[in-house]
N, C-alpha and C positions, 0 to 999 in steps of 0.2 A: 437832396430830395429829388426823385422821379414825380414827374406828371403824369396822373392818367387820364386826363381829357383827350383821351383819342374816339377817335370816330369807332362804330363798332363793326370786329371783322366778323366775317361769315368763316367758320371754319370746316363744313361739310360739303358736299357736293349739293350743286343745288337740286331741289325736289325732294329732300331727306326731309323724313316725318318727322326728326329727333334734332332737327339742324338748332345748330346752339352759334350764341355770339356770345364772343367774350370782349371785354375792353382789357387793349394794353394801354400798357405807355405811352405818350404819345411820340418819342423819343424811339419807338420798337422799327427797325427795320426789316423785312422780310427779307430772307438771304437763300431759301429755298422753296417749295414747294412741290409736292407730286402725290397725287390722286388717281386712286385705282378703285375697281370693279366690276365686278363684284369678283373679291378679295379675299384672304383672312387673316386675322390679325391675332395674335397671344397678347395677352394683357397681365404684365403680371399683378398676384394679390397676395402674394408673400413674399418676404426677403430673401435672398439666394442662401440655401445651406444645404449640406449634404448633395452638392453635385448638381443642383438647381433648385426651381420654385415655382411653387403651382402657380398655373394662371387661369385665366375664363379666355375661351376661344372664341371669335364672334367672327361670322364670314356675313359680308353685305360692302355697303360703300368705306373704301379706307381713305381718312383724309389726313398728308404729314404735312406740316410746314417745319420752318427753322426761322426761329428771330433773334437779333443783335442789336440789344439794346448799350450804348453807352452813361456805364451807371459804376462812377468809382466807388470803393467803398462800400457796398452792398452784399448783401449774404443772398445765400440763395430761397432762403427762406424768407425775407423781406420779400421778395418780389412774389413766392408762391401766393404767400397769406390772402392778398386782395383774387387772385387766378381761385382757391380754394371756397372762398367763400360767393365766388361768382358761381362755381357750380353746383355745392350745394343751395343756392338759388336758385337757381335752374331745375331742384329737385334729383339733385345726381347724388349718388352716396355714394362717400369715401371710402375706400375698402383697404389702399395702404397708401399710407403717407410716412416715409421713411428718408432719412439722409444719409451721403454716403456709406458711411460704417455701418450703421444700422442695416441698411439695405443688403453689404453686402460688398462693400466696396470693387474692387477689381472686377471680381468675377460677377455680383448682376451689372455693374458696365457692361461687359461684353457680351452678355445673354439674350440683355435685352435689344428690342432693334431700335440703331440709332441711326437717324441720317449722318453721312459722311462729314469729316473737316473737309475743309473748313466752315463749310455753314453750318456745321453744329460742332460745337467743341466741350466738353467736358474733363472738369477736373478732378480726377479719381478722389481724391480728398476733400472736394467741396463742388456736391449737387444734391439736391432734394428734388426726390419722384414724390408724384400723385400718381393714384389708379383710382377713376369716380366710374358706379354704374347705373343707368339709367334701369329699373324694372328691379326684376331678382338676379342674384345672380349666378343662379342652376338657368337661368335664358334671360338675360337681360338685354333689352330695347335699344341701349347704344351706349358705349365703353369710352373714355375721355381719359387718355395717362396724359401728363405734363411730369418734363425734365425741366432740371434751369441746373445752370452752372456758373460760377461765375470766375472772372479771374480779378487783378488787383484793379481795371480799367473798363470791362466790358461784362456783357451777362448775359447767357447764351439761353432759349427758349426753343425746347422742340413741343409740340402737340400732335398728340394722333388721336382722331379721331375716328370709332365706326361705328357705322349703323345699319343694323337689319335690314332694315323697312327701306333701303335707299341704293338700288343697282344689285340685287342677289335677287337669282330667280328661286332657290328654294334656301331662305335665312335659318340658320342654324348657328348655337351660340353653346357650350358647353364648359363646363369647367374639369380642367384637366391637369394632372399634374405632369409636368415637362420634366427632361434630363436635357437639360441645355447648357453642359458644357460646350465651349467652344470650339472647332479641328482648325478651321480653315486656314484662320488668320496665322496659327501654328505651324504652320506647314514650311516650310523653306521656300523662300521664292527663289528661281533659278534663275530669272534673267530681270534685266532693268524692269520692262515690260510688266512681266509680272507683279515685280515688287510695287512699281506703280500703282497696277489695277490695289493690289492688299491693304497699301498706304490709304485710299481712293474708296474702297470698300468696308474696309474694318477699321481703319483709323490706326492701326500699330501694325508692325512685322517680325517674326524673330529674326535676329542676322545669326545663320545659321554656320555652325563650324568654325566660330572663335574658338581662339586656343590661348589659354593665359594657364601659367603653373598653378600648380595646385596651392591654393591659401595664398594666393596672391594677385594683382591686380597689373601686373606683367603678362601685357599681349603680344602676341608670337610674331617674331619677322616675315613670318607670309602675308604673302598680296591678300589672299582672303577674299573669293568669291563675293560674298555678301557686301562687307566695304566698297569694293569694285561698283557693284550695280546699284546701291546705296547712292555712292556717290554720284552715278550716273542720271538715277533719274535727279540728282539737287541742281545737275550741274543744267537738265534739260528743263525743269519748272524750278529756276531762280525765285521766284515767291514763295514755296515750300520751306517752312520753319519746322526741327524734328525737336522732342526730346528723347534722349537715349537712355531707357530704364533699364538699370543691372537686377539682376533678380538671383538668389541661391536654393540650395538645399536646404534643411535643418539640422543638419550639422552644427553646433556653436548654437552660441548666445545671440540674442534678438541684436542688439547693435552694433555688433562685431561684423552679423551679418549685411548690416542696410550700411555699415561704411565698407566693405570689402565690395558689397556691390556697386554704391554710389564708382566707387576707387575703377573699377574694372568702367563702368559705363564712362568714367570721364578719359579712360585711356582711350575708349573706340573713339571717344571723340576727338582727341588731341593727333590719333591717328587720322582719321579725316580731314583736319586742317594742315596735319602738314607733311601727310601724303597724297592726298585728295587735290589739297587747293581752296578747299571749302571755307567758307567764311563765320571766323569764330562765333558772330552776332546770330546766326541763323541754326545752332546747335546747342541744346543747353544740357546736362546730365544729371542723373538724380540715379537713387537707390532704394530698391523696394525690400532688399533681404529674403527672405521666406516667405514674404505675408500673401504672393500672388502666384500659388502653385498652378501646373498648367497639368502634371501629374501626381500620383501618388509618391510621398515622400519614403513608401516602406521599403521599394525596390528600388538596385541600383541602377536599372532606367531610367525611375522614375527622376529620383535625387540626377541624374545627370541632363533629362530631359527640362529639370527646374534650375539647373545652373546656365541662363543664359543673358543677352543683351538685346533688348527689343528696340524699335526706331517706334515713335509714336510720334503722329503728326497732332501739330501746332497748327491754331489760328492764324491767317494771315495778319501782319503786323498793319 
């Protein structure tokens, strides 16, 4: 069981006409915070399909935090329910309340803005978003999304708060629909440096220009760019924890393809350890198969563009 006898925080910039308090746990530690203004912020209020998902755009004060709560055992939904019904008290209306899969898995993760790991960490398989709006929501008065994530031991809480009325000289709020596929994080990183900032910014990287045969999880005896700079920046922030997600084509059968990937992401790994140096504990490996395209599966770019190995950054331990 979690306590919520916590004192209550101010989540807005102060002077906001719309500033709301929420109670956490009392258990909740604050691991980030950054406030900007006047801003803008997309809020989404549908689940990601067909290449994104409309949101309401609200430019005025933007308030993020991230909290870490230690709560074994807990769903992410346990922790929302009491967060939900504080805002509908507050007079907010819920506009999407969805989990993982629902949501959108993979792809609204990465759509939507999260604060960096490790102060916020989320589990593609287990987080539940809120999106609450103050007013209507063709212009509404102040937008409230909460994530929560959890893992077997901790429970990670991002809020963004914005509000009109609070640092915008001319407040403006619209509802619009986005195509917010992701590029960036896609991109190859060329040096340590870089890879860092990506790890740093987007929370995952592809390691780009593995070579493993074909229909199989046999990785090639080159040095390999990416492992190289990979391993450099672990070797320079020793508290960095990655998991290395394999991903494919559509080619094959659905479990054929999440063990041939798990298979390929555990050989980058095993390549790391012990050609790296890198320490088994701080690397873990899993397999997504087809289910997280980053392209279209009709062309053979695309299918070649979704056969990769991505590094996603881990909570500190």
């Amino acid at each position: 069981m979690i306590s919520w006898r916590a004192g209550l925080i101010w989540l807005l910039l102060a002077g906001g006409a719309n500033a709301l308090e929420l109670s956490l746990p009392a258990a909740a530690r604050q691991t980030v915070a950054r406030d900007t203004g006047p801003d803008s912020y997309l809020a989404p209020i549908s689940a990601y399909e067909d290449g994104g998902f409309a949101s309401v755009k609200i430019e005025g004060a933007i308030a993020r935090s991230a909290w870490r709560l230690e709560a074994p055992g807990l769903t992410p939904l346990q922790i929302m329910r009491p967060l939900r019904t504080q805002l509908e008290n507050a007079d907010y209306r819920i506009v999407l309340d969805c989990s993982a899969t629902v949501c959108g898995g993979f792809d609204f993760r990465f759509a939507i803005e999260t604060l960096p790991a490790p102060n916020m960490y989320v589990d593609l398989r287990q987080y539940q978003f809120v999106t609450a709006v103050k007013g209507s929501l063709q212009a509404p008065d102040a937008v409230v999304t909460l994530l929560i994530s959890t893992t077997d031991t901790s429970a990670y809480l991002q809020i963004v708060q914005a509000d009109t009325q609070a640092g915008a000289a001319s407040p403006v709020a619209s509802v619009v629909a986005q195509d917010t596929q992701p590029a960036a994080p896609d991109a190859p990183a060329q040096s340590p440096s870089k890879m860092a900032s990506a790890l740093e910014e987007f929370g995952h990287v592809v390691l780009a220009a593995l070579d493993f045969d074909t229909g199989t999880a046999d990785l090639g005896q080159g040095e390999f760019d990416a492992l190289v700079n990979l391993a450099a920046v672990l070797k320079d922030q020793p508290e960095l924890r990655i998991v290395l997600v394999g991903h494919t084509d559509t080619v094959g059968g659905l479990q054929g393809n999440i063990t041939l990937s798990k298979n390929r992401a555990a050989a980058v790994r095993q390549r790391l350890i012990a050609a790296h140096g890198i320490a088994a504990d701080r690397i873990d490996a899993q397999g997504m198969g087809y289910l997280s395209p980053i392209a279209s599966n009709q062309t053979e770019a695309g299918r070649d563009a979704n056969r990769r190995v991505e590094a996603v950054l881990l909570p500190a331990s």
